[in-house]
C-alpha positions in Angstrom: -99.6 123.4 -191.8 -100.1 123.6 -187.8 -97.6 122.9 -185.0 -99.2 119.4 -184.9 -98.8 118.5 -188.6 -94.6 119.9 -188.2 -94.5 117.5 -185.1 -95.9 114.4 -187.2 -94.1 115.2 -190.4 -90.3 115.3 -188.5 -91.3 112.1 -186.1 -92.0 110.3 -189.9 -88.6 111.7 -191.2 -86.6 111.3 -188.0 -88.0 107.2 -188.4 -87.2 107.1 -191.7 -84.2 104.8 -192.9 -84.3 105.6 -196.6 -86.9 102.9 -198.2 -88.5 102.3 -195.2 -89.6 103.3 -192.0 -88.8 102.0 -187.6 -91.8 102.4 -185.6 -89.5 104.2 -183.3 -85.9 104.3 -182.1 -85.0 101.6 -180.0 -88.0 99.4 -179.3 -88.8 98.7 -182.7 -85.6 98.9 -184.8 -86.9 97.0 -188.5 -90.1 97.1 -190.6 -93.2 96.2 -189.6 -95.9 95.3 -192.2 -99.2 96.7 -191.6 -97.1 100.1 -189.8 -95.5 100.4 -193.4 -98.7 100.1 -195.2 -100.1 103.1 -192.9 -97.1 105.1 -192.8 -97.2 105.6 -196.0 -100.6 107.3 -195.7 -99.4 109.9 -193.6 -95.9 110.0 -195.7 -98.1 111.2 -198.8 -98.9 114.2 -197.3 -95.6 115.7 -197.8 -93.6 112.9 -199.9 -95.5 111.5 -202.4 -92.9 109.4 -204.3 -91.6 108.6 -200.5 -94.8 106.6 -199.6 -95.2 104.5 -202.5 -91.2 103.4 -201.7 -92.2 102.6 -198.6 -95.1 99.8 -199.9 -92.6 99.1 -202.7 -89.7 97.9 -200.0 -92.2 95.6 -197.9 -93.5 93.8 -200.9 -90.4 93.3 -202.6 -90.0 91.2 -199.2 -92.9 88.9 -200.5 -92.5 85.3 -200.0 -92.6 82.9 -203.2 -96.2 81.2 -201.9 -97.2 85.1 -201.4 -97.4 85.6 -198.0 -96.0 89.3 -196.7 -94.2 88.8 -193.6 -94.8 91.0 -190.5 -91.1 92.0 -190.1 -88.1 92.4 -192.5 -85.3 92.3 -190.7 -83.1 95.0 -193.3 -80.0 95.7 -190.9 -78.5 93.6 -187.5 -79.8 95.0 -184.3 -80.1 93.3 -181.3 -82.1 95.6 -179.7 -85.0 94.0 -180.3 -85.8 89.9 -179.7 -87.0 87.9 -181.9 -84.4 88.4 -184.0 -83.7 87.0 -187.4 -81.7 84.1 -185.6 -85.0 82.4 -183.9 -86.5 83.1 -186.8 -84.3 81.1 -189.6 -87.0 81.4 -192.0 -83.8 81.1 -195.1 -84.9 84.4 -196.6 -82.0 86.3 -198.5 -82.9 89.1 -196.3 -84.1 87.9 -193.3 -88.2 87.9 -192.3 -90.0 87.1 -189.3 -92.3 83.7 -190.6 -95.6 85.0 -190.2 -97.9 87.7 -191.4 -100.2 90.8 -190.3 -103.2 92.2 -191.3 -103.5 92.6 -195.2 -103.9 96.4 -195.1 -101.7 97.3 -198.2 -104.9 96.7 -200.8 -106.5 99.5 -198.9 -103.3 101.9 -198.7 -102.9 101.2 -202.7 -106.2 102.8 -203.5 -105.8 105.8 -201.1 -102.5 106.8 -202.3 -104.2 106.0 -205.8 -107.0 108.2 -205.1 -105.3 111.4 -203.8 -102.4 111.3 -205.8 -101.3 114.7 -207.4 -98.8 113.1 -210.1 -100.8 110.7 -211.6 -98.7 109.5 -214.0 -95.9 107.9 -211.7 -99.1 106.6 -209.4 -100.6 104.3 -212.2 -96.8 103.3 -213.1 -96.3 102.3 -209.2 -99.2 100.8 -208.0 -99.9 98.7 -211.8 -96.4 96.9 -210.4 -98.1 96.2 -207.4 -101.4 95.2 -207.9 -100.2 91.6 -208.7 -98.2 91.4 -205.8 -101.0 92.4 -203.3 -103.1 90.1 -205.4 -101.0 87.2 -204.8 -101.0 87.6 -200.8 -104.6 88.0 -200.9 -104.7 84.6 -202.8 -102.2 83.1 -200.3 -104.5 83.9 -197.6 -107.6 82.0 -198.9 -105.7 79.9 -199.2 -103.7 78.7 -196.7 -105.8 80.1 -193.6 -109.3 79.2 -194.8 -108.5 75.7 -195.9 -112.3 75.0 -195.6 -113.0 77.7 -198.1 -115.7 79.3 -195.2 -115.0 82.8 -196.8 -113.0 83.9 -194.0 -109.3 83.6 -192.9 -107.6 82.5 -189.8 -104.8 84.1 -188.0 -102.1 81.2 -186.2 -100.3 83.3 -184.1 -101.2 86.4 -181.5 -98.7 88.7 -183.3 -100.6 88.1 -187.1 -103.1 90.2 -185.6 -101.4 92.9 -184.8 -103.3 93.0 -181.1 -101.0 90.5 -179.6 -101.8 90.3 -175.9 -105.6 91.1 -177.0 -108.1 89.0 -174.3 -109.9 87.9 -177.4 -106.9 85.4 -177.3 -106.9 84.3 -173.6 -108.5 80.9 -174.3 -107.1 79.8 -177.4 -104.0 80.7 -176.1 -103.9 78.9 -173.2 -103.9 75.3 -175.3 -100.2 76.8 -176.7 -97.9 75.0 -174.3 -95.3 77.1 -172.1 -92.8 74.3 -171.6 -90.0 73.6 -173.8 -89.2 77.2 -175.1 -85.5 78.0 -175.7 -84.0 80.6 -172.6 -84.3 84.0 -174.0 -84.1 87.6 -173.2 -86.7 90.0 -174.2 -86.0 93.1 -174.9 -89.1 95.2 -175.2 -89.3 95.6 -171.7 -85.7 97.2 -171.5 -87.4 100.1 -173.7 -91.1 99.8 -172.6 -92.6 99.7 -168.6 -93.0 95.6 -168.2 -96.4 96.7 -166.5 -97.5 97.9 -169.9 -96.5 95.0 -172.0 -97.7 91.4 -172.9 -96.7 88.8 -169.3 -93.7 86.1 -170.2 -96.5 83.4 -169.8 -97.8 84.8 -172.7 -93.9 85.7 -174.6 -93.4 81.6 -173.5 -96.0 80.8 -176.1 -95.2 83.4 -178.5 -91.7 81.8 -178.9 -93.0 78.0 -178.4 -95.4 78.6 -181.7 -92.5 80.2 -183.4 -90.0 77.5 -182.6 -92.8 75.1 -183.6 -93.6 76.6 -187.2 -89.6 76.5 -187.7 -89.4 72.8 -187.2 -91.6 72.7 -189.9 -89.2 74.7 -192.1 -92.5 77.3 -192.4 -94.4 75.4 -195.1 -97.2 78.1 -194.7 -99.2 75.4 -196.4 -98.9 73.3 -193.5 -98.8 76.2 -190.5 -102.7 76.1 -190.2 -103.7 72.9 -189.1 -100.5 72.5 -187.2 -101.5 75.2 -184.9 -102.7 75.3 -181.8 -104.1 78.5 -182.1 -106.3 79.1 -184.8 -108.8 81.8 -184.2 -110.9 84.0 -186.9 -110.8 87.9 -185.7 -113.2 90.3 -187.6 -111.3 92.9 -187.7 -108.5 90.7 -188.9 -110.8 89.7 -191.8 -112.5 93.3 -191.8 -109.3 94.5 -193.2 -108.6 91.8 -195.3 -112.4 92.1 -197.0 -111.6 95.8 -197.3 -108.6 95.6 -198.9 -110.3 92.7 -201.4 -112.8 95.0 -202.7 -110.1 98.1 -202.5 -107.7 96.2 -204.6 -110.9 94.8 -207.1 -111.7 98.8 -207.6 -108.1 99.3 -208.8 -107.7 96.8 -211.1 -111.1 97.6 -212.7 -110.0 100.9 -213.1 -106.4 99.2 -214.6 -108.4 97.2 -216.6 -106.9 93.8 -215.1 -109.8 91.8 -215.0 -108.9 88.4 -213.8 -107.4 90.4 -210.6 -110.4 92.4 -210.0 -113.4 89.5 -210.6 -110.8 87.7 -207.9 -111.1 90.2 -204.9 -114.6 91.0 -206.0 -115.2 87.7 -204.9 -113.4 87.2 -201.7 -114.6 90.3 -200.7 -118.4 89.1 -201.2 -117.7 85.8 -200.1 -116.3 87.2 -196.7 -118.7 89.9 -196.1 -121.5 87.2 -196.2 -119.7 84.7 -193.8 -118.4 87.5 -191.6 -122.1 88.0 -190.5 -121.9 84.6 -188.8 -119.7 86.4 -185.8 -122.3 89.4 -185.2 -123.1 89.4 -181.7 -126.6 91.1 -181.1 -126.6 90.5 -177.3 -123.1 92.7 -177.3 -123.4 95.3 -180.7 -120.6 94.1 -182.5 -118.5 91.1 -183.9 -116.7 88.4 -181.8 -113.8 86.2 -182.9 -114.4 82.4 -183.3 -112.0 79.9 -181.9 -111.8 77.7 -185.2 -110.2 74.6 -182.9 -113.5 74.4 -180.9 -115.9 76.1 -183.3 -117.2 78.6 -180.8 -117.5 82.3 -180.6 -115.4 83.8 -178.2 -117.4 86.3 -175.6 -114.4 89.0 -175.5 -115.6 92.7 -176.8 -112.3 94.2 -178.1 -111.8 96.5 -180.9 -111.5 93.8 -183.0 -115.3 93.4 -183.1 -115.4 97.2 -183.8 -113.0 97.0 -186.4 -114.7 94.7 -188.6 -116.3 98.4 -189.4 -113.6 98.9 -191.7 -115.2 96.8 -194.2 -118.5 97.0 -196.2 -121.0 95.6 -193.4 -124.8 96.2 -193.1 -125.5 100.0 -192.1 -127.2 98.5 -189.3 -124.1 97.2 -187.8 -122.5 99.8 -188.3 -124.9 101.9 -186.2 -125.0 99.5 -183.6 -121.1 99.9 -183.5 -121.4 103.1 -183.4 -123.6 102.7 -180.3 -121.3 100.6 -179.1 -118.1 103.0 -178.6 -120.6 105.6 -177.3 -121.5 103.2 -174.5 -117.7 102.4 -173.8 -117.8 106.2 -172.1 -114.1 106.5 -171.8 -112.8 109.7 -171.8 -110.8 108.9 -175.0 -112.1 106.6 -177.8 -112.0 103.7 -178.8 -110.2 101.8 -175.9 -109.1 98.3 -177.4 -111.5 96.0 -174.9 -114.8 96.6 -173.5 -114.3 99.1 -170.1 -116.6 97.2 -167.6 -115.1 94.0 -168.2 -113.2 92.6 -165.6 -110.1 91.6 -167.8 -109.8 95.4 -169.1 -107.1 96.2 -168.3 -106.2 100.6 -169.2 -102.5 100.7 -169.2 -101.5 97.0 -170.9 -101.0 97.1 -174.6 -104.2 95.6 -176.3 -106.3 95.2 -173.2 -107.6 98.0 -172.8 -105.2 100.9 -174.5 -106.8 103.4 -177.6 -104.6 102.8 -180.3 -104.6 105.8 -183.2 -104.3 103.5 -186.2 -107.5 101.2 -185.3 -109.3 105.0 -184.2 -108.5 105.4 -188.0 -110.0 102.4 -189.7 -113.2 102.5 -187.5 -113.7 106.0 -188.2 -113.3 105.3 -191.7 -115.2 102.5 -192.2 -118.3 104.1 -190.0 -118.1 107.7 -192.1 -118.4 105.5 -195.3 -121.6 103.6 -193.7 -123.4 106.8 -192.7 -122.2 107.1 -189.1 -120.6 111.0 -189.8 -121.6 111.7 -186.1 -119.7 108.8 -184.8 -116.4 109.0 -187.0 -116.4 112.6 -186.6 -116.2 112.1 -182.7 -113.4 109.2 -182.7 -111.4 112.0 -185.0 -111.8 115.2 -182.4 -110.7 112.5 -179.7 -107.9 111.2 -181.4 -106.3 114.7 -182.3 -107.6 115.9 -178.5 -105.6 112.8 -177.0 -102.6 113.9 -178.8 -103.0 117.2 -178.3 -102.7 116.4 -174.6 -100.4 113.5 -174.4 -97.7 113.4 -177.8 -97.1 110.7 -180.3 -96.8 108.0 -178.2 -97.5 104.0 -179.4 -101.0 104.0 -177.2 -102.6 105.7 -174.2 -105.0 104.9 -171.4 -108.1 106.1 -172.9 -109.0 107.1 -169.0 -106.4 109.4 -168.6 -104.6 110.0 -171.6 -101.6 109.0 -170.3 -99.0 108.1 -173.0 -98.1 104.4 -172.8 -95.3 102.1 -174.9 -92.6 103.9 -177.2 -92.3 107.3 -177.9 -92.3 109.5 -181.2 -94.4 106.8 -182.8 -94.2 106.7 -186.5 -98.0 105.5 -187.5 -99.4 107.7 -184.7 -97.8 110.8 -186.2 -98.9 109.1 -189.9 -102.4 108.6 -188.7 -102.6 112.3 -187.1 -101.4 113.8 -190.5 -104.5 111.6 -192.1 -107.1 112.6 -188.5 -106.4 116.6 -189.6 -107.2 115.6 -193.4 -110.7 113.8 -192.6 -111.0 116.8 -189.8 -110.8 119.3 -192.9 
């Protein structure tokens, strides 16, 4: 172990609240869904039976129709807003209403993979293969009604890049006017220059308080939305998970599960190739109200990497970050757009745990060179800057909360791939 690996492991055990994990003190005071899923990658590396409890808590906070919620509100704290009260989704223990990026499939197999007691890993993850299994059937659905092959998120925060530009236009048919009085509290922890504008929060809570005068039927949330948009890397994820999860049930010998996310997964990939931009090296969302691509180069277009695409894309991807030329990769919007913005969240921040799944997914399509490079930058920003939620890949200055849980997780996994 190095001084960097210590630092990581006691962030992950100072966030730790028995069977399951804050993103930090303070700002972030319940559990998030897809920072569960990849804290538990960095909590194998010195917990094993620790990280499978953390996937086992979030899923045992699995809706009836299937869907994972993004929070689970476990304890009262009013720190943080939304709480469970604008929510009022009626769950025994209260959840937000939506979802986030299906990356539990993918976390499944890796702590699968690398396990060292093998025994209690087949026991686990055999009781959660149907679960997964079930949100990935949710998801096709309920978001891809049309049966296209890929899903669509219905709210900013599903994605997990909520003030991302990709959302700008979309966004702006989400009405401001209306919304309950509130007080935020993220920018009581958090510089307000570095967070998501209230026009934006306005239409955060307006599609929340819409969805909840509709009791959140998820069956219905789809078409009812304003904002409906498909995000690659969104879908990367979920695609990469399909075929993650189909690989473990094969192995398991479940059958019907695996000939299932097979199939998504080779469904997907083949529609997903209907948002490659060649004009800009990577995929764009598609605005699924007006049927249009969206000309906004963010990570999410990069991210789509995660999943099985052509090794030509993934080159040109590749290419693609190179050209960015920041002095820390990957920052979460193109650099030399006008909207980029360094220092605000998802408009222009790098953010550790997407450096992760592109690095991933490029090493697995040949691109060493490329993955290798997003790893000695990641580990060099945090060298420099600490475990903070996101930097300014200019500068390296460390932006949002502080001791960040899935940073220090995804710096435990950056020294493993570095190895």
């Amino acid at each position: 172990m190095n001084a960097l690996s210590d630092n990581a492991i006691e962030i992950l055990r100072e966030n730790d609240r028995g069977t399951y994990t804050v993103p930090t003190k303070g700002l972030y005071p319940f559990q998030w869904n897809w920072d569960s899923c990849l804290t538990a990658l960095g909590q194998r590396h010195f917990d094993e039976a620790r990280a499978w409890t953390e996937i086992e808590t979030l899923m045992a906070h699995q809706w009836p129709c299937g869907m994972v919620p993004h929070i689970v509100f476990h304890k009262p704290d009013d720190g943080y807003f939304p709480g469970p009260d604008v929510w009022a989704t009626g769950r025994p223990v209260p959840t937000s209403g939506i979802t986030q990026p299906a990356v539990a499939g993918f976390a499944l197999r890796r702590l699968f993979d690398l396990a060292k007691d093998r025994g209690a890993a087949e026991t686990r993850v055999r009781a959660l293969l149907p679960k997964v299994a079930a949100w990935h059937r949710w998801f096709f659905a309920t978001r891809d009604p049309a049966g296209e092959g890929l899903v669509a998120i219905i709210h900013p925060w599903e994605s997990g890049r909520d003030n991302s530009i990709d959302w700008d236009a979309a966004f702006d048919r989400v009405p401001t006017e209306g919304v309950s009085p509130y007080t935020r509290r993220d920018t009581q922890h958090a510089n307000p220059a570095h967070r998501p504008t209230k026009e934006q929060y306005d239409r955060y809570l307006w599609l929340v308080e819409h969805f909840r005068s509709l009791n959140w039927e998820t069956s219905r949330l789809h078409d009812a939305s304003p904002f409906r948009v498909v995000d690659p890397g969104f879908n990367g994820i979920l695609l990469r998970a399909c075929a993650d999860l189909a690989d473990l049930a094969e192995h398991l010998g479940a059958a019907e599960i695996a000939a299932e996310n097979r199939n998504f997964a080779k469904k997907g990939l083949a529609a997903l190739e209907s948002l490659w931009s060649e004009q800009h090296g990577q995929y764009l969302c598609k605005d699924r109200v007006t049927g249009t691509l969206v000309q906004s180069q963010s990570i999410g277009g990069l991210l789509a990497a995660f999943a099985a695409i052509p090794r030509e894309r993934a080159a040109r991807i590749a290419q693609t970050i190179d050209n960015h030329a920041t002095r820390f990769r990957v920052a979460s919007h193109l650099p030399s757009d006008p909207r980029f913005d360094a220092k605000r969240y998802w408009r222009g921040p790098v953010w550790l745990v997407v450096n992760y799944m592109v690095a991933d997914g490029l090493a697995r399509a040949g691109q060493v060179d490329a993955a290798n490079a997003i790893t000695a930058s990641s580990l060099d920003l945090i060298r420099e800057s600490g475990f903070a939620e996101y930097y300014d890949p200019q500068t390296g200055e460390p932006l949002g909360g502080g001791r960040f849980t899935w940073t220090a997780a995804m710096v435990l996994e950056f020294l493993s791939m570095e190895r």
